[in-house]
C-alpha positions as CSV (number, residue, x, y, z in Angstrom):
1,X,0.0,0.0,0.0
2,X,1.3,3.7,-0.7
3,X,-0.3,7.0,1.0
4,X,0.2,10.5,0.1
5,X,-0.2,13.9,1.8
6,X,-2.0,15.5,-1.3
7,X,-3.0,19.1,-0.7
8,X,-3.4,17.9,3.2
9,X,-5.7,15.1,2.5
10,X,-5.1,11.2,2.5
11,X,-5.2,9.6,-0.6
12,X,-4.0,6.2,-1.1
13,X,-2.4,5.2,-4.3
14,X,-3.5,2.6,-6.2
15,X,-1.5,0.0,-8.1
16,X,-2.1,1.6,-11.6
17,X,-1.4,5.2,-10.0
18,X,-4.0,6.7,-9.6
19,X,-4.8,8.3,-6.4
20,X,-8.3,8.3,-4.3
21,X,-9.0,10.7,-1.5
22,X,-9.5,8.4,1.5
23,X,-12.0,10.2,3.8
24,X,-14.3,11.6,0.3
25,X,-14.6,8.1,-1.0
26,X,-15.4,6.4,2.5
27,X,-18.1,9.3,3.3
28,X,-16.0,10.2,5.9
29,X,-15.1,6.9,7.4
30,X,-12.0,7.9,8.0
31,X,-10.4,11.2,8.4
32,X,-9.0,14.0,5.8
33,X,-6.1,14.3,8.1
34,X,-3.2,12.0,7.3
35,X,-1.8,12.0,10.9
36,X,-5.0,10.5,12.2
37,X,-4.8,7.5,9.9
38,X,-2.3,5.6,12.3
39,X,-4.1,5.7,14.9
40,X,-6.8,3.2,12.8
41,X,-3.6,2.1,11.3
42,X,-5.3,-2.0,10.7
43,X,-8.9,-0.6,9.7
44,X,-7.4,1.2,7.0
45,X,-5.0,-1.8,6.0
46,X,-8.3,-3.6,6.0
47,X,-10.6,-1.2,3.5
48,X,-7.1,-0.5,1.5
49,X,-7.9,-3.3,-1.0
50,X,-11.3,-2.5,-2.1
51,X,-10.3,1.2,-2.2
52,X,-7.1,0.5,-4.6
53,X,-9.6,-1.2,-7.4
54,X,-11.2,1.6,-8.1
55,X,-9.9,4.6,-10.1
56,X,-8.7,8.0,-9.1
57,X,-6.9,10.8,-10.7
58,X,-3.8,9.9,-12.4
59,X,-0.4,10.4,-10.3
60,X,1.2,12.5,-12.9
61,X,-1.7,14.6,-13.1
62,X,-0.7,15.4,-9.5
63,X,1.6,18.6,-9.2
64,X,4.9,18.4,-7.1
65,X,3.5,21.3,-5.2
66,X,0.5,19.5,-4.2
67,X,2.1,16.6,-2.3
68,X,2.6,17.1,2.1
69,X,4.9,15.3,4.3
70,X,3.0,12.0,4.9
71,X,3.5,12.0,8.8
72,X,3.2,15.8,9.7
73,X,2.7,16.0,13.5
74,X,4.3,13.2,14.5
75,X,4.0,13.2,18.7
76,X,7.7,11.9,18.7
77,X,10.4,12.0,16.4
78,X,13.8,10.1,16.7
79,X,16.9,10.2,14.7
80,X,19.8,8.1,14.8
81,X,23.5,9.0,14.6
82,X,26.5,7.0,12.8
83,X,24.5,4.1,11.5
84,X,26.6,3.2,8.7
85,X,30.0,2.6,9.5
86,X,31.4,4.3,6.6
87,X,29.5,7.4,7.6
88,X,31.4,6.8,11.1
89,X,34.7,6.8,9.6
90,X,33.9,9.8,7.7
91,X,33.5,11.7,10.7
92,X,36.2,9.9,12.5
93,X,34.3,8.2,15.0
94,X,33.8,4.6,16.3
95,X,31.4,2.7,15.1
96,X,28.8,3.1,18.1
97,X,27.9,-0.2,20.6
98,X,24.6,1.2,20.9
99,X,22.0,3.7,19.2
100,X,23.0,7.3,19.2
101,X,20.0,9.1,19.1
102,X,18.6,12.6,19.1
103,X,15.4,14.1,17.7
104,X,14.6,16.8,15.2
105,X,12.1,19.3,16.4
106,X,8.6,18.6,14.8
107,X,8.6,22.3,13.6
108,X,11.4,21.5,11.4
109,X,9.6,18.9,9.1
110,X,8.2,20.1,5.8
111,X,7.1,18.4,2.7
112,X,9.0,17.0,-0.3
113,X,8.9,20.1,-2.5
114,X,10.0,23.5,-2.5
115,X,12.5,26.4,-1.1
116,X,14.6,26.1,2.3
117,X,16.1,28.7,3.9
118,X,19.6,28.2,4.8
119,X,20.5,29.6,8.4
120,X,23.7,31.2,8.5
121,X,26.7,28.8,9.3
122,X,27.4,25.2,7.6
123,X,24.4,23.5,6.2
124,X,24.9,19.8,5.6
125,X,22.9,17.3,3.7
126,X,21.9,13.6,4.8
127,X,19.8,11.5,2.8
128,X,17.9,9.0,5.5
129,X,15.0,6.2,5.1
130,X,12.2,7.7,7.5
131,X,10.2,4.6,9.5
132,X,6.4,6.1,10.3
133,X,5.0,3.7,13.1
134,X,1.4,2.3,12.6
135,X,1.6,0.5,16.1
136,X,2.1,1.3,19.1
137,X,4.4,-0.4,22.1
138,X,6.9,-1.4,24.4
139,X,9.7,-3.7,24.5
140,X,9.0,-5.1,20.4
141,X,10.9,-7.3,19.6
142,X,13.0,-7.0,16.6
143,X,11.6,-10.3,15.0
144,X,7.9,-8.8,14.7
145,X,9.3,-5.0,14.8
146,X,8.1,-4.6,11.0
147,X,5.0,-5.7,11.5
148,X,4.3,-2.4,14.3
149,X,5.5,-0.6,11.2
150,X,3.0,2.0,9.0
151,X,5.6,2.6,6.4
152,X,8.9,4.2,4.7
153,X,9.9,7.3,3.3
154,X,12.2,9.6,2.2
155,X,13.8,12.2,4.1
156,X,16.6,14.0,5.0
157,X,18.6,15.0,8.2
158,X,19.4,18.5,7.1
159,X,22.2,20.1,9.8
160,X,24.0,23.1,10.4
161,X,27.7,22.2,11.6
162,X,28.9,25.2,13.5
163,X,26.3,25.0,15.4
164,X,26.0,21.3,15.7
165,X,30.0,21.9,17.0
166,X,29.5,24.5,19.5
167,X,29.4,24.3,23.4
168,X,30.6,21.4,25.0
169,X,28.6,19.1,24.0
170,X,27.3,18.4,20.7
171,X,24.1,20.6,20.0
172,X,22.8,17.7,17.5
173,X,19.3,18.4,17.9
174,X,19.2,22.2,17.9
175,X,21.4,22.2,15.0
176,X,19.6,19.7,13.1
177,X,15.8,21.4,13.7
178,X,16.0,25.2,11.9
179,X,12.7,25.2,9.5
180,X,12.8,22.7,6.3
181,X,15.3,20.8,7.8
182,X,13.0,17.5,8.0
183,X,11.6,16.8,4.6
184,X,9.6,13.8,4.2
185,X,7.8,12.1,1.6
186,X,6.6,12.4,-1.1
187,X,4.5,9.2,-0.5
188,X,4.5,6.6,2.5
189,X,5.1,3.1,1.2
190,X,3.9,-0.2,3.2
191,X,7.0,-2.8,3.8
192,X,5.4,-5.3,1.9
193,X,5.7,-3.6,-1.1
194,X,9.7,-4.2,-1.0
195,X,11.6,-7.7,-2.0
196,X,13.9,-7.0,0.8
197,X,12.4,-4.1,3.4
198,X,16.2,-4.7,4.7
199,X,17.8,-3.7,1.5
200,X,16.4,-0.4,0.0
201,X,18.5,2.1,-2.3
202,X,19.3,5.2,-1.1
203,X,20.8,8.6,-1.8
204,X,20.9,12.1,-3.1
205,X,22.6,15.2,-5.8
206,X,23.0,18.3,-5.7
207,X,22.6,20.2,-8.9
208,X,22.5,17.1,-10.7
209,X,26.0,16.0,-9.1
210,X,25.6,12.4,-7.0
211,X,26.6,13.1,-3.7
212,X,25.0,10.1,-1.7
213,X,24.1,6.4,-2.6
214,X,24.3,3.6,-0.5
215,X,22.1,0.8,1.0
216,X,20.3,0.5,4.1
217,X,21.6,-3.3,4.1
218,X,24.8,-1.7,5.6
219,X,23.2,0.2,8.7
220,X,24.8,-0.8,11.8
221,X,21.5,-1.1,13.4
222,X,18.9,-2.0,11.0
223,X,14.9,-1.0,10.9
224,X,14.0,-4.0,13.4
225,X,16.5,-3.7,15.9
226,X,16.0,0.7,16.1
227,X,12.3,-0.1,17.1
228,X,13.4,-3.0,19.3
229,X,15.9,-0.5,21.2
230,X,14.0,2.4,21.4
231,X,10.7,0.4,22.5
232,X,12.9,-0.9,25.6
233,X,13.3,2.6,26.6
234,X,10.2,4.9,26.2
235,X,6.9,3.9,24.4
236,X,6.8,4.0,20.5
237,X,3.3,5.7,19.6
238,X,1.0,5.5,16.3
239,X,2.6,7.8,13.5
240,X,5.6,8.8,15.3
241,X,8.6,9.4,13.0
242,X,11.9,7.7,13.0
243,X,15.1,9.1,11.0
244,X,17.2,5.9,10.5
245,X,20.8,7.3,9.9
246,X,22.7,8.1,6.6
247,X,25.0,6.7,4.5
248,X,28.6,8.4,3.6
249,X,29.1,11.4,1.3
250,X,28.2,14.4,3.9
251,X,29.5,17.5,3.3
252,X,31.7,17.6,6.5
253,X,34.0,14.4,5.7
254,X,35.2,15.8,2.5
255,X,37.9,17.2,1.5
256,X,37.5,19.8,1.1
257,X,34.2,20.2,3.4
258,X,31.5,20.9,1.1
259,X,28.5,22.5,2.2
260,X,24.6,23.9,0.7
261,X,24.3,27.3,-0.8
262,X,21.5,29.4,-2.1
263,X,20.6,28.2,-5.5
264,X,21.8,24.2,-5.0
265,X,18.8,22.4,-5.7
266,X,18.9,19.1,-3.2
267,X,16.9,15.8,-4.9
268,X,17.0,13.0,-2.6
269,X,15.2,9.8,-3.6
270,X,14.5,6.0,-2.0
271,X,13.9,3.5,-4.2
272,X,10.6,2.3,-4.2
273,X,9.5,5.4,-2.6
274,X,10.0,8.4,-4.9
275,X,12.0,11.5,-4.9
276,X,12.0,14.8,-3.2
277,X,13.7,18.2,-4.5
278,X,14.3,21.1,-2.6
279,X,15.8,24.8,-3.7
280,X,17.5,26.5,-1.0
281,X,17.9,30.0,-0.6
């Protein structure tokens, strides 16, 4: 099954995309709202079937513009640091023993499309697979952790260095939440829909220029064992957002350090998922 965010209404996408607007075509079974739907998370699963025979508007019809983040006001968002080992060597740090994590501020997510404003400083780019739970718990266990799972996305752990650097201790979340820097979507894709939900493609350009590619087969901690962590710490909650980690290529482990500037446009894309493109300024 694939949701969208289209012009802040649900609408599922059917196999032959096309895309139906949930709540219109269920007389208002279920609500307009996207966020809500996780909370009904297996009643929608259930009516999803019938709903994806019948036939929409076309996907391409759709315009960019038109498309939301698919998990907009997420009561909790995590992100996870150094998850691919390369990316740990790139920034000259051990491969972690555990999961680093921080959050990004909910303010800071935005949609797959448009302008971001670049905060003075160093603003880095990291292309991340997004996990939207459609389950709540505690203590999940990483064998049944995909099944508490409402889908994937794309998205990307935008992050200003100098601040990230400052004080004595790292101001990872602070740094990491200035406005636009959580796009998501542009659609929300069920894990059945992948071979391998292990084994997705990743990455991201910047003006056309590939900058990021990598596989979410080489995270240190993969998809099942973040939720089984986390859950054994604090209670993972219908819709909340998870940021998985990123592959190497960031702007701050080359050399020279490379960072965004007004007029790079940013496309970052999952396979299976779609792509997102972003002008800064």
């Amino acid at each position: 099954m694939r949701l969208a965010n289209i012009s802040g209404r649900l609408h599922l996408v059917t196999p032959d995309d096309h895309v139906i607007d949930v709540a219109r075509e269920t007389g208002g079974h279920f609500s307009p709202r996207i966020q809500d739907c996780y909370e009904r998370w297996s009643e929608l699963r259930s009516v999803a079937y019938t709903l994806e025979q019948w036939r929409g508007t076309p996907l391409a019809d759709v315009p960019p513009a038109s498309f939301g983040n698919p998990a907009p006001q997420p009561r909790q968002v995590f992100a996870i640091g150094l998850n691919y080992a390369a990316h740990a060597a790139e920034a000259s740090l051990a491969v972690p023993d555990d999961l680093t994590v921080f959050t990004k501020f909910v303010t800071a997510l935005t949609g797959p499309h448009g302008t971001i404003s670049l905060p003075p400083g160093t603003v880095d780019w990291e292309v991340e697979l997004v996990v939207v739970m459609g389950r709540g718990g505690t203590g999940i266990p990483a064998e049944e952790a995909w099944k508490y799972v409402a889908g994937v996305s794309v998205g990307q752990d935008l992050s200003e260095r100098t601040l990230q650097s400052s004080g004595p201790a790292p101001q990872y979340s602070l740094a990491k939440s200035f406005p636009g820097f959580g796009p998501i979507g542009p659609l929300l894709v069920t894990p059945d829909e992948f071979e391998d939900p292990d084994r997705i493609e990743l990455g991201c350009s910047i003006n056309g220029e590939e900058i990021q590619k990598g596989s979410t087969s080489d995270m240190v901690f993969p998809v099942p064992e973040i939720i089984a962590r986390l859950s054994q710490v604090t209670p993972l909650l219908p819709g909340d957002v998870i940021f998985t980690g990123t592959p190497p290529g960031v702007g701050v482990g080359r050399t020279p350090q490379r960072f965004l500037k007004p007029g790079d446009e940013l496309l970052t894309w999952v396979k299976g998922v779609g792509e997102m493109r972003h002008l800064m300024q």
